[in-house]
C-alpha positions in Angstrom: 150.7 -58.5 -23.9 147.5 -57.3 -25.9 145.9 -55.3 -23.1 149.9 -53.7 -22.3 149.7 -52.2 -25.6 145.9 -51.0 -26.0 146.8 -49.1 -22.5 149.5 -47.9 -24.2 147.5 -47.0 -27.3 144.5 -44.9 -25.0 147.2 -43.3 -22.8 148.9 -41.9 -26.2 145.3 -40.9 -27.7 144.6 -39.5 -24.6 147.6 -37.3 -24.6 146.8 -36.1 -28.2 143.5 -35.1 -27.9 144.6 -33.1 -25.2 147.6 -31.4 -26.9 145.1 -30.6 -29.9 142.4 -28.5 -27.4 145.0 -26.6 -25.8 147.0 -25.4 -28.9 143.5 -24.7 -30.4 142.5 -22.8 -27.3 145.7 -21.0 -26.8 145.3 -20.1 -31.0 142.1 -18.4 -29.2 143.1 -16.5 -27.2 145.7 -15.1 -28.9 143.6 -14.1 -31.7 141.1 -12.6 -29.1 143.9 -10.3 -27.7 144.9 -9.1 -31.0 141.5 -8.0 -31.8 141.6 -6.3 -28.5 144.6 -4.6 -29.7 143.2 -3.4 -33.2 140.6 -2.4 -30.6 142.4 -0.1 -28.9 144.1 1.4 -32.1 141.4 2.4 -33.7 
């Protein structure tokens, strides 16, 4: 029952950590377009 949930535990972790890097890289390259944008306006 003890090893069910540490699986369960690292599968959920796993998951996270994932979620975290592509939000941060999506937060990226948005920003990186937008200062492609002022870019071009200037």
């Amino acid at each position: 029952m003890t090893r069910k949930w540490a699986i369960v535990a690292m599968a959920a972790t796993a998951l996270l950590v994932t979620g975290c890097n592509t939000v941060k890289g999506l937060g990226r390259d948005i920003e990186s377009v937008g200062e492609a944008g002022e870019k071009v306006v200037k």
